[in-house]
C-alpha positions as CSV (number, residue, x, y, z in Angstrom):
1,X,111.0,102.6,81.8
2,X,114.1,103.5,83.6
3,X,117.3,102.4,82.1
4,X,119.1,101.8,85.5
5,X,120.0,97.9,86.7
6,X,118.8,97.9,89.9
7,X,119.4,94.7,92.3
8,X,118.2,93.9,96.1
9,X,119.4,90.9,98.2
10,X,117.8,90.3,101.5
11,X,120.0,89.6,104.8
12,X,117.8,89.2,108.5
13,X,119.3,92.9,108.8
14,X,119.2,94.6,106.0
15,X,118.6,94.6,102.1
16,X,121.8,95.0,100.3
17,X,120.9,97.4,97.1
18,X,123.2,97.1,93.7
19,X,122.7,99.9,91.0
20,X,124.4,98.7,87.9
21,X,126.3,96.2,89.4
22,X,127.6,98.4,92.1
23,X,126.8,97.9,95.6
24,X,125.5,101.2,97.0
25,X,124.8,100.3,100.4
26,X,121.7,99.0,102.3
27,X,118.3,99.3,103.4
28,X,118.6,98.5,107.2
29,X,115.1,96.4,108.0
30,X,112.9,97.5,111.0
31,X,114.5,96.6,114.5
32,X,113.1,93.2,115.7
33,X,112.3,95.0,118.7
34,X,109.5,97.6,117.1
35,X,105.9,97.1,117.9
36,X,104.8,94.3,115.8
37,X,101.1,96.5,115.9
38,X,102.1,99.8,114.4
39,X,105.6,99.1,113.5
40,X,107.1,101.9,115.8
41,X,110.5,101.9,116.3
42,X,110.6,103.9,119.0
43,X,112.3,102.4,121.7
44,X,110.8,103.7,125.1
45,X,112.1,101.8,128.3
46,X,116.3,100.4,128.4
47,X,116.4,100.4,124.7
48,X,113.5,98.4,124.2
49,X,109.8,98.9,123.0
50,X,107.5,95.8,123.3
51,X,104.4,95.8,121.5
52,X,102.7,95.8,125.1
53,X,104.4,98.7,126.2
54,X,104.1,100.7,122.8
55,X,101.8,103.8,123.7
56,X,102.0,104.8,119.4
57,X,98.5,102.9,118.5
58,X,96.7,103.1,121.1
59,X,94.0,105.9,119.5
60,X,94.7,103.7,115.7
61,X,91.9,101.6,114.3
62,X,90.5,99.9,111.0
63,X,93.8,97.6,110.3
64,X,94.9,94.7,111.8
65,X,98.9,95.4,111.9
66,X,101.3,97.6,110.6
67,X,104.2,96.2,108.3
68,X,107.5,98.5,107.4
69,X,110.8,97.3,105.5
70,X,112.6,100.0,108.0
71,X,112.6,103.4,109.9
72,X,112.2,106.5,107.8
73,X,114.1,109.6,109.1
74,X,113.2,112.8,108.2
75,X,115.8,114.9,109.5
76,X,119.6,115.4,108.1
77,X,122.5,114.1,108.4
78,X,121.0,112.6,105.2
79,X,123.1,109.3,105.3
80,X,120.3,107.3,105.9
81,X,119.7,105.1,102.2
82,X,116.2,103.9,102.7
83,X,114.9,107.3,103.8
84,X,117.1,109.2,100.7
85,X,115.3,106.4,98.3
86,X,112.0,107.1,99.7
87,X,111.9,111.2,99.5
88,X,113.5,110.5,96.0
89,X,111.0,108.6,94.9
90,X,109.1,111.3,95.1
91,X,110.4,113.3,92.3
92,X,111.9,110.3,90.8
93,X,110.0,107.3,89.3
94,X,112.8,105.1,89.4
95,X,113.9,104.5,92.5
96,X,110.2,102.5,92.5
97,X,112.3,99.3,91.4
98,X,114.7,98.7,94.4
99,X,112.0,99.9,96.7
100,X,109.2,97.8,95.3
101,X,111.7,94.7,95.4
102,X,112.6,95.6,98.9
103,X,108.9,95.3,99.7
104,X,108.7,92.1,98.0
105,X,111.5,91.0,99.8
106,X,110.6,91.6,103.2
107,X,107.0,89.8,102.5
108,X,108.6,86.6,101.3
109,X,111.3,86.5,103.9
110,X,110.1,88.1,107.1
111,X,106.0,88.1,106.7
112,X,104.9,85.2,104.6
113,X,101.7,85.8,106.1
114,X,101.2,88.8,103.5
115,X,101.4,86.2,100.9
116,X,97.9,85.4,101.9
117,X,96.4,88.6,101.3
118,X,93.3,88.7,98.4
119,X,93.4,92.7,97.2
120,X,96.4,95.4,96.9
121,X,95.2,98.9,97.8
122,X,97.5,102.0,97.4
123,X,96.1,104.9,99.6
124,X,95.1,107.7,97.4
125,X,96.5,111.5,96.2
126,X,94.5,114.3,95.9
127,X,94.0,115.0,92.2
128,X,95.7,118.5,92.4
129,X,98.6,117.0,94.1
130,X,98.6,113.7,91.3
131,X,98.5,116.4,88.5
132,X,101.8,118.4,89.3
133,X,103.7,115.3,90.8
134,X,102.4,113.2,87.7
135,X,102.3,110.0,89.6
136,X,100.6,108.5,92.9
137,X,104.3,106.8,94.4
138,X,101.7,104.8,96.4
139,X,99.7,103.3,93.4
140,X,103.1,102.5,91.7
141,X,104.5,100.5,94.2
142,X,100.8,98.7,94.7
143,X,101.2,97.9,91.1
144,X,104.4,96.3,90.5
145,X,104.0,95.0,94.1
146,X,101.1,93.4,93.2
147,X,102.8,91.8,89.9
148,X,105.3,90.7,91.8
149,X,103.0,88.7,94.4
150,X,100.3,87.9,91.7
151,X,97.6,89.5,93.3
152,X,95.1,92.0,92.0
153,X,95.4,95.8,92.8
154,X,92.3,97.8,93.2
155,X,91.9,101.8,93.3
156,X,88.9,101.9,95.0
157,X,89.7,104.7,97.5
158,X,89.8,108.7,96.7
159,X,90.9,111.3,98.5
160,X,88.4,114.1,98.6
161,X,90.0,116.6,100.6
162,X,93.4,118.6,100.1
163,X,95.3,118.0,103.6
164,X,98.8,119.2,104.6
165,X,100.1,117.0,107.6
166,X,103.3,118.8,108.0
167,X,103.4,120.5,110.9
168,X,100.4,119.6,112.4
169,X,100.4,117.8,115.8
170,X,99.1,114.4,116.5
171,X,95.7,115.5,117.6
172,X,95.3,117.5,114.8
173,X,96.2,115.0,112.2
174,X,93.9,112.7,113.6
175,X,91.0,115.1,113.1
176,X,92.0,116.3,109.7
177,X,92.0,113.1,108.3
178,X,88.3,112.0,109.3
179,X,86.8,113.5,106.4
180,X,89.7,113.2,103.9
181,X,89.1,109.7,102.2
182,X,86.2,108.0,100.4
183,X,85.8,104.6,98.8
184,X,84.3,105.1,95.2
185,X,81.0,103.6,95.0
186,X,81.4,101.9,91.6
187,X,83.8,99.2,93.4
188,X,81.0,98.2,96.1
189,X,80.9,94.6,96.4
190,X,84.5,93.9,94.6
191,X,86.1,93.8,98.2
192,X,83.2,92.0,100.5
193,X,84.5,89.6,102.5
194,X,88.5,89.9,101.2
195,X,91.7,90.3,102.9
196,X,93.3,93.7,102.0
197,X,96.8,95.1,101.6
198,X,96.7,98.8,101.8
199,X,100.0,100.3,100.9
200,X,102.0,103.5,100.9
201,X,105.0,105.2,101.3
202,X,105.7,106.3,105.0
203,X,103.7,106.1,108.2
204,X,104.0,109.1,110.6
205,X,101.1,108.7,113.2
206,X,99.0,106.3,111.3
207,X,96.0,108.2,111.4
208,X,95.7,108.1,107.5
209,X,96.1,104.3,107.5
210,X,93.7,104.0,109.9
211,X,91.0,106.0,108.2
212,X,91.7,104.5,104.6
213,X,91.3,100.8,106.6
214,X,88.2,101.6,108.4
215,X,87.0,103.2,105.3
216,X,87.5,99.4,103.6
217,X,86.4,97.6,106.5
218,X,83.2,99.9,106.6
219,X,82.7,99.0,103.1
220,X,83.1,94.8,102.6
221,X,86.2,93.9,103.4
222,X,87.2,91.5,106.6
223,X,90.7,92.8,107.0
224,X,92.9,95.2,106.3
225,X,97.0,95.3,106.7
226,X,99.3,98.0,106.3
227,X,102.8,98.1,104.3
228,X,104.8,100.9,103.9
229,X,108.7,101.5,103.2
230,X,109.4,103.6,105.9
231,X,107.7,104.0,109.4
232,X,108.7,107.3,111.2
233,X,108.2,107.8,115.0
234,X,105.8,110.9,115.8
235,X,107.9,111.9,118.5
């Protein structure tokens, strides 16, 4: 358990984050104008992307909507606080607590609707990849986000196939994903009929939340929703 303080307050903007009583500076929340169906930020016409005119999901499927506390960018200058949080998290098992409170946050203040949901999910890491990190940063948050709300998390999905998305361009991605993912037979019928919250770190193109979701949709449940700190455009 990490011995830091860490402390989030939520503004409609941004989520002010304290570490041992210090303010360190903020998580800015995702512009109001991003599509409110993949969460892309990317703004396309005069500085503004409606969801109608949002071109980013329109080969996604299996979830419902998209959720994201902000924009994750992944290119220096690296002055960007959420986006430093969330590539330290993964070395770095305790910057889980301000980012898991920021999630929390976000749900209770800007979608209540998520309060609703029946089932956490974290979306999966291949076992070689779990071994030499030591820890899945997407089943951690979907635990203590799942304390936090009081509802159940379940790690019924597996990831089967190594993948490397880095590099790869959207058409690829989309491909290499397909076979990638699997939901673990000893969970069928624990998800029929219930409202899911898949969760991860970052969404680039979405293709992996839309496989995971279609894998649980294909397998019981009646719909899925995304969450994710940080949604990147793939542009």
């Amino acid at each position: 358990m990490s011995d830091i303080d860490w402390r989030c307050e939520y503004s409609q903007t941004e989520i002010e984050v304290y570490r041992d009583g210090r303010f360190i500076g903020s998580y800015e929340l995702l512009p109001v104008n991003s599509c409110e169906i993949c969460a892309s930020p990317t703004n396309t016409i005069l500085d503004f992307s409606p969801t109608q005119l949002c071109t980013s999901h329109q080969d996604l499927y299996g979830f419902n909507r998209i959720y994201a506390v902000g924009k994750y960018i992944a290119s220096p200058p690296w002055d960007h606080l959420l986006s430093s949080h969330i590539r330290r998290l993964k070395n770095n098992i305790d910057f889980a607590e301000p980012l898991c409170e920021s999630l929390s946050l976000v749900i209770k203040n800007r979608y209540p609707e998520l309060c609703d949901i029946d089932i956490v999910v974290p979306v999966p890491m291949f076992e070689s990849k779990f071994e030499d990190r030591g820890f899945n940063q997407a089943e951690i948050l979907g635990r203590k986000l799942s304390r936090i709300i009081d509802r159940p998390m379940l790690e019924c999905l597996n990831q089967v196939k190594n993948i490397e998305l880095r590099g790869l361009t959207r058409e690829e991605r989309k491909i290499i994903v397909r076979d990638a993912y699997e939901f673990i037979i000893e969970y069928g019928g624990r998800i029929d009929g219930k409202h899911i919250l898949l969760i991860d770190d970052v969404v680039t193109t979405g293709f992996t939340a839309s496989q995971c979701s279609q894998i649980l949709i294909n397998n019981g449940a009646c719909q899925v929703d995304v969450i994710v700190l940080g949604r990147t455009s793939d542009r």
